[in-house]
C-alpha positions as CSV (number, residue, x, y, z in Angstrom):
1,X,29.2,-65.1,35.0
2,X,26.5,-67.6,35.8
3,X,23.1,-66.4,35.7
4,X,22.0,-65.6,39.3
5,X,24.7,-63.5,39.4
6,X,23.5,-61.1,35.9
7,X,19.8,-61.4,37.6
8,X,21.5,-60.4,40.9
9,X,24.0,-57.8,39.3
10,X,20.7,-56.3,37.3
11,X,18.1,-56.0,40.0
12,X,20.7,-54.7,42.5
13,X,22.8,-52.7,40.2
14,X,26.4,-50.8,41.9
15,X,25.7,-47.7,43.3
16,X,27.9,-45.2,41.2
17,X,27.4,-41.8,43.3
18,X,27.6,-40.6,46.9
19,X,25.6,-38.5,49.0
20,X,26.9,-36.9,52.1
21,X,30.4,-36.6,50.6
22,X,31.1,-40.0,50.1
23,X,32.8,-42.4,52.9
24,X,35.0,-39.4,54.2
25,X,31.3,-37.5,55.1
26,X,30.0,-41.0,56.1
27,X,32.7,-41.3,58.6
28,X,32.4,-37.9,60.2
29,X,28.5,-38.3,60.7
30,X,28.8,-42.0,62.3
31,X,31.5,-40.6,64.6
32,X,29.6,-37.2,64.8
33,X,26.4,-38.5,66.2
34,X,27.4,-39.9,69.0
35,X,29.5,-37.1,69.8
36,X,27.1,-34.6,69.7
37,X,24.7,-37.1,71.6
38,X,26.8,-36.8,74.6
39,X,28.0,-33.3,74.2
40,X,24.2,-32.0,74.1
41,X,24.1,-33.5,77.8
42,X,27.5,-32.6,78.9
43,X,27.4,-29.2,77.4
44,X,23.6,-28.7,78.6
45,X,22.7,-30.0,82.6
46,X,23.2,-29.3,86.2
47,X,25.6,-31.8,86.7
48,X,28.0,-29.6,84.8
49,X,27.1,-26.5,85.6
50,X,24.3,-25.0,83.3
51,X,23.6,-24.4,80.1
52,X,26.0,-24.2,78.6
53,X,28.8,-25.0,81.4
54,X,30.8,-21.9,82.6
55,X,33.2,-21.1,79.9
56,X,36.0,-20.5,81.7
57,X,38.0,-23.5,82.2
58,X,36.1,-25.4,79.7
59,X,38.5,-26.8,77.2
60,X,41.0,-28.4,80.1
61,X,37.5,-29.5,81.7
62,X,37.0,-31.4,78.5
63,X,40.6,-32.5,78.2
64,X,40.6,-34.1,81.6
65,X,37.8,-36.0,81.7
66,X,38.3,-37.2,78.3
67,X,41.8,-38.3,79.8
68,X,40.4,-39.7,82.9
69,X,39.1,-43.8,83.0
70,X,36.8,-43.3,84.9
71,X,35.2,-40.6,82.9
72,X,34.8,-43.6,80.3
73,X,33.6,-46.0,83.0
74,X,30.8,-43.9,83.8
75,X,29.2,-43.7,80.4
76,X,28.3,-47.2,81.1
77,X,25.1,-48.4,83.4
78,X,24.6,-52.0,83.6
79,X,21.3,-51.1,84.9
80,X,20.4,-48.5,82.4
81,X,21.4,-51.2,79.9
82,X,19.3,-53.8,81.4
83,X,16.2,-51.6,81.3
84,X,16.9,-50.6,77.7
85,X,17.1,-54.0,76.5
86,X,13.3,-54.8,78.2
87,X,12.4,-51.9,76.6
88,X,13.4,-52.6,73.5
89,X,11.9,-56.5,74.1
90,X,9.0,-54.7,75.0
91,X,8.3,-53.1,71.9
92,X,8.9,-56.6,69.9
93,X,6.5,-58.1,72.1
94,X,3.7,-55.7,71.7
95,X,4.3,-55.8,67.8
96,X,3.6,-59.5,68.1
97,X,0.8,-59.9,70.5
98,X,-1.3,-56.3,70.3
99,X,-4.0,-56.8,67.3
100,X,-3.5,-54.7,63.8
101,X,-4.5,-54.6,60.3
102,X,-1.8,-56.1,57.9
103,X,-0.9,-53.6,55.0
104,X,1.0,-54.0,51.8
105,X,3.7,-51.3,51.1
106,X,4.4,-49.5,47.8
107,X,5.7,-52.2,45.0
108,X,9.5,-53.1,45.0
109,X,11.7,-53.1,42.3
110,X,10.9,-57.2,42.0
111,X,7.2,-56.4,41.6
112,X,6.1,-57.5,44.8
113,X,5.1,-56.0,48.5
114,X,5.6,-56.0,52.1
115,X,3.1,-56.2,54.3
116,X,3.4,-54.5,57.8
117,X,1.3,-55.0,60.8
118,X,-0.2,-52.0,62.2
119,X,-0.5,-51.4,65.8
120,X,2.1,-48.6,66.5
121,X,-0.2,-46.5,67.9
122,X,-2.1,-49.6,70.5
123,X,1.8,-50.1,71.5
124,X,2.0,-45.9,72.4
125,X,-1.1,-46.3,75.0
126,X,-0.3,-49.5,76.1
127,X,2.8,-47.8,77.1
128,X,1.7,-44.9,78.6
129,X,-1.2,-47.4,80.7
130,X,1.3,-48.8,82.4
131,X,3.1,-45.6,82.7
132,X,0.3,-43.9,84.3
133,X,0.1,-46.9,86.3
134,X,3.1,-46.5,88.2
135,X,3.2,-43.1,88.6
136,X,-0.1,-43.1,89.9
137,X,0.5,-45.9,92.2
138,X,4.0,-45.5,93.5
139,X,4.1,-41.4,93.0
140,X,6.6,-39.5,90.1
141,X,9.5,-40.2,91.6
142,X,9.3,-44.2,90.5
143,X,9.5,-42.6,87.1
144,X,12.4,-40.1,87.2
145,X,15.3,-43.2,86.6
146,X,15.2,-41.5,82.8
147,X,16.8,-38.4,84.0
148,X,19.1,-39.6,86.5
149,X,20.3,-42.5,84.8
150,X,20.5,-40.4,81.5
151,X,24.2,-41.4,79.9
152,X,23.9,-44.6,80.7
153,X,20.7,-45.0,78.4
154,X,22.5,-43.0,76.0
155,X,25.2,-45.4,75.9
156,X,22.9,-48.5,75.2
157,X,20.9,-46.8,72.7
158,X,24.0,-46.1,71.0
159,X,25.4,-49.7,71.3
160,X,21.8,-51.0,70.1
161,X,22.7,-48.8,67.5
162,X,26.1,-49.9,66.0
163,X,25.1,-53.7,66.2
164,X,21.9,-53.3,64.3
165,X,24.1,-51.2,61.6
166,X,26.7,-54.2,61.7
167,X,24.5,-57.2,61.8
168,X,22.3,-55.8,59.5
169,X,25.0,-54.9,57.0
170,X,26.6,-58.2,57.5
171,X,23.1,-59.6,56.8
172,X,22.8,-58.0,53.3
173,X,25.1,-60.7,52.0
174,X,23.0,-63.2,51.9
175,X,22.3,-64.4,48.5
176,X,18.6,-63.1,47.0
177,X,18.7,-60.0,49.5
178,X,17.2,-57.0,47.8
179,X,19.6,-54.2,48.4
180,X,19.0,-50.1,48.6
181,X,20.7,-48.6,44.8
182,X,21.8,-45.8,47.1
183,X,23.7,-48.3,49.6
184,X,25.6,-50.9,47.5
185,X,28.6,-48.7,46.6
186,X,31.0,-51.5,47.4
187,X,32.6,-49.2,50.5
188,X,32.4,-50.1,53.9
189,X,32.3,-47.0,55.2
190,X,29.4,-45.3,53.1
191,X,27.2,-48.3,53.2
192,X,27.5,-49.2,56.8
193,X,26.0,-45.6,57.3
194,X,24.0,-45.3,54.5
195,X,22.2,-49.5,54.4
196,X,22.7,-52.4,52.1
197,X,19.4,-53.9,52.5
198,X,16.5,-52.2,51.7
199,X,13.9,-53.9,53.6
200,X,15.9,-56.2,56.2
201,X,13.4,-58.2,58.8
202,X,13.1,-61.7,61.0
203,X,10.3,-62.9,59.8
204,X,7.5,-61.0,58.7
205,X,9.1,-58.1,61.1
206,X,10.2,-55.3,58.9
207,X,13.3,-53.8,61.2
208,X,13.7,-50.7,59.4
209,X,9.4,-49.8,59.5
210,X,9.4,-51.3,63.3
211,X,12.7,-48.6,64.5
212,X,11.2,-45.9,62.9
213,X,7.5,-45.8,64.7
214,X,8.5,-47.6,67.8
215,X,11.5,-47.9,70.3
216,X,12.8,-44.6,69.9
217,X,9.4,-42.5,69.2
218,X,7.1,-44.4,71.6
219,X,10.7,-43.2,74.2
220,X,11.0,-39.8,73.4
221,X,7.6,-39.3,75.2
222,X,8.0,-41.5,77.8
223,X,11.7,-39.5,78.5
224,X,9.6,-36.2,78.7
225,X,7.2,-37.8,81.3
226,X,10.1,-38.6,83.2
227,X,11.5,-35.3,83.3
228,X,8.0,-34.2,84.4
229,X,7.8,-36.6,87.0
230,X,11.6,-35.2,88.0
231,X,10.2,-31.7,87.9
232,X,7.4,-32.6,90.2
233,X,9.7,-34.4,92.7
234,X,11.9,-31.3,93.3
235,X,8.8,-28.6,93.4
236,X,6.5,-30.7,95.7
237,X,4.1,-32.6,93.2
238,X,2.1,-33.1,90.1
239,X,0.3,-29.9,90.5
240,X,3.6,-28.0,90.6
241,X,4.3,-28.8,87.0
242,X,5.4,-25.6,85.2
243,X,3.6,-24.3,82.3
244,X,6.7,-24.8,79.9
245,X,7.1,-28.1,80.7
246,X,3.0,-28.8,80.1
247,X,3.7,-27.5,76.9
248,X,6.4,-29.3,75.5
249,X,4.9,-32.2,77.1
250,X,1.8,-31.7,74.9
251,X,3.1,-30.3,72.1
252,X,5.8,-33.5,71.4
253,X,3.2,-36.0,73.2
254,X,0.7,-35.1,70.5
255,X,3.1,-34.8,67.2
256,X,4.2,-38.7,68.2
257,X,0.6,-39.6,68.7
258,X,-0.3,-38.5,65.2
259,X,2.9,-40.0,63.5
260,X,1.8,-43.2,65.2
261,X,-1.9,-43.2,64.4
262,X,-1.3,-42.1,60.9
263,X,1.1,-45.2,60.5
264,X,0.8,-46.1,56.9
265,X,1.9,-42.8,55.8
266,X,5.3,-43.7,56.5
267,X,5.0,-46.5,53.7
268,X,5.2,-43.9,51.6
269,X,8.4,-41.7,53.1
270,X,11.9,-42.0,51.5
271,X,12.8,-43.5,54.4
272,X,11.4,-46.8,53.6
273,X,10.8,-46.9,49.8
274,X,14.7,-45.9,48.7
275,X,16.9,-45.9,51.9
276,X,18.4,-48.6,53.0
277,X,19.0,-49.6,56.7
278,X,22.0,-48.8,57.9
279,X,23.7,-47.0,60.8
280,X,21.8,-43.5,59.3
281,X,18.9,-44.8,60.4
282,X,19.6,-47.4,63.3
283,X,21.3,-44.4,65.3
284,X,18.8,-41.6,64.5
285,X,15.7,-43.9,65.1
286,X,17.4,-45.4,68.4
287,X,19.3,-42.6,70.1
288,X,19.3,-39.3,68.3
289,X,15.4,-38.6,68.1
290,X,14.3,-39.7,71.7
291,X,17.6,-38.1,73.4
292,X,18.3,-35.0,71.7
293,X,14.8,-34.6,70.9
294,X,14.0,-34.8,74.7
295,X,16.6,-31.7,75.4
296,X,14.1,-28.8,76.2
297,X,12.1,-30.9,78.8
298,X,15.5,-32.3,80.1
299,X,16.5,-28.6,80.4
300,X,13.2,-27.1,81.9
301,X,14.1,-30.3,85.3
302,X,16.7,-27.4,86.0
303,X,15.9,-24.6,84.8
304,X,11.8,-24.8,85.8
305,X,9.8,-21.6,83.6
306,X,6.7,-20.3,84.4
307,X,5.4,-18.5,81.5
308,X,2.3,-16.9,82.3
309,X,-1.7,-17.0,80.4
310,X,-0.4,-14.7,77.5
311,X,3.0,-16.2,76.3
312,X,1.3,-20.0,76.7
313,X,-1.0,-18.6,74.3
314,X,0.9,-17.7,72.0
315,X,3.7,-20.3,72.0
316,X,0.4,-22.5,71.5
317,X,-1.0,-20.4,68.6
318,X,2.5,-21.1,67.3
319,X,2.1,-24.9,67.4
320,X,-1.0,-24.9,66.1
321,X,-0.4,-23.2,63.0
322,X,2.5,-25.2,62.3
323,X,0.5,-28.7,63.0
324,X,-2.7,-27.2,60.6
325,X,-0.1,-26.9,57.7
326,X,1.3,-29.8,58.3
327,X,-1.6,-32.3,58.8
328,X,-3.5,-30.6,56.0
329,X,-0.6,-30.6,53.5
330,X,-0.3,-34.2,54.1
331,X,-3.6,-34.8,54.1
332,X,-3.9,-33.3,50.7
333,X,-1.1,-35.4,49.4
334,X,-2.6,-39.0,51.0
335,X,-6.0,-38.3,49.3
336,X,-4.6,-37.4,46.4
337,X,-2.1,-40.8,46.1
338,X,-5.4,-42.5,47.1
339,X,-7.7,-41.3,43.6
340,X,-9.4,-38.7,46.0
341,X,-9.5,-35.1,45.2
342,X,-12.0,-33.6,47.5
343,X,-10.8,-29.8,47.1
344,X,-11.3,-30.7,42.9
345,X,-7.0,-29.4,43.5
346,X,-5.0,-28.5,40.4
347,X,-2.1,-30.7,39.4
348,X,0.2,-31.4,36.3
349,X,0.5,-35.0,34.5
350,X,4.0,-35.7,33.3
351,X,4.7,-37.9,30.5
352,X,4.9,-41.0,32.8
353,X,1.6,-40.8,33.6
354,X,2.4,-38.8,37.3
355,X,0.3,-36.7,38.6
356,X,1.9,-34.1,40.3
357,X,-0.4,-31.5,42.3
358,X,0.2,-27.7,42.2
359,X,-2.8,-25.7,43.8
360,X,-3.9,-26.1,47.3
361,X,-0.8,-26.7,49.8
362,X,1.4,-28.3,47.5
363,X,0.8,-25.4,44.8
364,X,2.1,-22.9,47.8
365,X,5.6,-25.0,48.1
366,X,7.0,-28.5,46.5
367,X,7.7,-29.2,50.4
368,X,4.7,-27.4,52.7
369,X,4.8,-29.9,55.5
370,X,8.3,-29.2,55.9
371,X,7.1,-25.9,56.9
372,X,4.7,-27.3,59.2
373,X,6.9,-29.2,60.4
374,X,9.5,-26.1,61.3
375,X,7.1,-24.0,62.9
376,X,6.6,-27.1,65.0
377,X,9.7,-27.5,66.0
378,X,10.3,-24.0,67.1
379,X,7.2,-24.0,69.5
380,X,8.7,-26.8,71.2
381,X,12.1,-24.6,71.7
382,X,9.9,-21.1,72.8
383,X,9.1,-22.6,76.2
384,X,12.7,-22.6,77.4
385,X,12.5,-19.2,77.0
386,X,15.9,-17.1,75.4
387,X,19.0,-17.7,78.1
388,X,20.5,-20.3,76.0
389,X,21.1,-21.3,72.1
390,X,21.7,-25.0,73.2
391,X,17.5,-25.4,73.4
392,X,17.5,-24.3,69.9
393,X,19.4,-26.8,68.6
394,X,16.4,-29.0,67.5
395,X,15.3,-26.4,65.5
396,X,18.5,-25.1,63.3
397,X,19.4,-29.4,62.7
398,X,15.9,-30.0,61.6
399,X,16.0,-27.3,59.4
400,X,19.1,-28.4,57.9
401,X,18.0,-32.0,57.8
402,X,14.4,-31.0,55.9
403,X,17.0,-28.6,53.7
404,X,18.7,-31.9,52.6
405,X,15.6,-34.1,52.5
406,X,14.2,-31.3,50.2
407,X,17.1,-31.4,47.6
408,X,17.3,-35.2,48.0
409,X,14.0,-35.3,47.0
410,X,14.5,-33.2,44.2
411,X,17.1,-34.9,42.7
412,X,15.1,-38.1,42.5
413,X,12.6,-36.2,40.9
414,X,14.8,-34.7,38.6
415,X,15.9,-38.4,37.9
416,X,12.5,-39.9,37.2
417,X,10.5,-37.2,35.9
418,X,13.0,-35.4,33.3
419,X,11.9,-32.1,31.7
420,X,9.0,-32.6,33.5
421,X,10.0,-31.7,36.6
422,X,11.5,-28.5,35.3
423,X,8.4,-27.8,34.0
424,X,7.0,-28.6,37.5
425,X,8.9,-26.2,39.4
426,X,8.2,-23.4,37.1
427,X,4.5,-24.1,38.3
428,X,6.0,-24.9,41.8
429,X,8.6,-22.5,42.2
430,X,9.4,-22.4,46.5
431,X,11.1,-25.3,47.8
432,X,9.7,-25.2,51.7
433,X,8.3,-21.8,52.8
434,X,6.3,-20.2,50.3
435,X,7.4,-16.3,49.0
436,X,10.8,-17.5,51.1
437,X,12.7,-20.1,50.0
């Protein structure tokens, strides 16, 4: 073996365990995404029925349209596609030109950086400027294409999806690529889904970073507008916006602003520093988070809820708690990483040198902006009010994602720190929701 290829075989070692059960799970999830994409729509609109669909009848519903071509034909909207794909050009184009501060990321296993240009959140309102624009000029119904060309979006975000997975898996071949230890198992399957290459790019754009802040997060508010604008068409104007929709408008509107205006916190997520980009992330950063996350606006076009001065209050009261836990639990952690300890907060040093903090937040649970994060994600559900399950949805995934991140995380821990991280959850004992779990 010549000597590029020990230096090559050492720094990107064979990945010798699975996660998600292996290829077998791998498969399921890249064909279950999708699925559930469309099904979420189909199972959850007017132009089916309701939400969910009348039961009666259902399965031979689903058997003949699955059965029917033109069922197929009409996933696809060459028009749809066409406005995804200037979408998605201009996100590129405001990565280039819009000003921002150049950052280096944490160190990679070959001792050096990446930098990434920040101007995530400049892109956001130079989005919604020319958003505001032409709703302002030509009236909300120039903005409602969203919702009635829905599945066709869909499609193309899916499509964007698979060949980003496949072009950047084909990519990772490429001799002196850095690859992800998690995603270089040998088996197509797994590391399609799971990403070869750590840090792909073209140029000095980082693809993984750039899919993570912008197409699909900047979208998922701009689909929410859309279903506002909708809203308004049907009722008779701006002004005859429901509450409900205001709030869920709000409440996602400003949990995207913050992700986006906090950017270099994400340098620091699993995400970037040990996942590798694959079609896990492609699809969830493309088409899962702006068009399953978009589902309670979507729902409130039809099914338009007025919930009065009291329950906005406390639906609000709910968000807000959730967003103080989060924002200060991170907070906490980002001074900390940065030498600042301005609540003089407790932690533990493990025998690396670590320091891992247990008072304040991160003494209450190993994972307390997870809980933020929950109660979050229920407040935007409460304003669809209780006649359906399907508006929940966001909430029982995400808690079974943040489950899985949480254990994830752990075992890396348990990997890096030793008996130190026993001794750390002694100190530490609740995973997520402190007294609870």
């Amino acid at each position: 073996m010549s000597s590029k290829a020990v230096a090559s075989a050492t720094l990107n070692p064979r990945t010798t365990s699975y996660e998600f059960l292996g290829p077998p799970g791998a498969l399921f999830i890249t064909l279950a995404v999708p699925i559930t994409t469309y099904s979420l729509f189909f199972g959850c609109s007017e132009q089916t029925g309701g939400c969910p669909p009348p039961l009666d009848g259902l399965v031979p519903n689903i058997i003949d349209s699955v059965s029917d071509l033109n069922w197929w034909k009409g996933l696809w909207d060459t028009q749809a596609a066409i406005y995804y794909c200037a979408w998605y050009t201009f996100c590129v184009v405001s990565w280039k030109i819009l000003p921002g501060d150049w950052v280096e990321g944490t160190k990679l296993r070959t001792g050096g950086t990446i930098k990434y240009k920040i101007n995530a959140f400049s892109t956001f309102l130079f989005a919604l400027g020319l958003t505001s624009g032409v709703i302002m000029t030509f009236g909300p119904e120039a903005f409602t294409f969203l919702y009635t060309k829905w599945v066709g979006f869909v499609t193309a975000a899916m499509l964007m999806s698979f060949a980003q997975g496949f072009a950047c898996y084909a990519a990772s071949f490429r001799p002196g690529k850095l690859l992800a230890l998690g995603g270089n198992s040998g088996n197509f399957i797994y590391d399609f889904y799971i990403g070869r290459e750590l840090n792909p790019s073209i140029g000095n754009l980082d693809i993984k970073s750039f899919n993570e802040l912008r197409p699909g997060l900047i979208l998922w508010v701009l689909i929410n507008i859309s279903m506002a604008c909708e809203q308004a068409t049907r009722r008779g104007g701006l002004a005859h916006i429901t509450d409900s929709m205001w709030l869920v408008l709000a409440f996602q509107g400003w949990y995207v602003a913050d992700a986006l205006y906090n950017e270099p916190a994400i340098f620091t997520t699993m995400d970037i520093t040990t996942d590798g980009f694959g079609f896990m992330l492609s699809v969830g950063d493309l088409a899962w988070v702006p068009f399953v996350y978009s589902l309670q606006a979507r729902f409130l076009v039809f099914e338009a809820i007025e919930l009065g001065p009291i329950w906005t209050a406390a639906v609000f009261l709910v968000n807000l708690t959730g967003y103080y836990i989060f924002r200060g639990a991170n907070g906490e952690k980002n001074d900390f990483r940065n030498g600042k300890n301005p609540k003089n907060l407790k932690f533990f040093t493990t025998a690396s040198g670590s320091k891992l903090l247990t008072s304040g937040w991160w003494g209450r649970s190993r994972h307390p902006n997870y809980f933020g994060d929950l109660l979050m994600a229920l407040a935007w559900s409460l304003p669809t009010g209780f006649s359906t399950p399907i508006t929940y949805f966001y909430v029982m995934y995400f808690a079974v994602l943040l489950i899985h991140r949480q254990r994830r995380d752990d075992e890396n821990c348990e990997k890096k720190y030793g008996k130190d991280w026993h001794t750390y959850k002694k100190l530490v004992p609740y995973r997520i929701i402190p007294y609870v779990y």
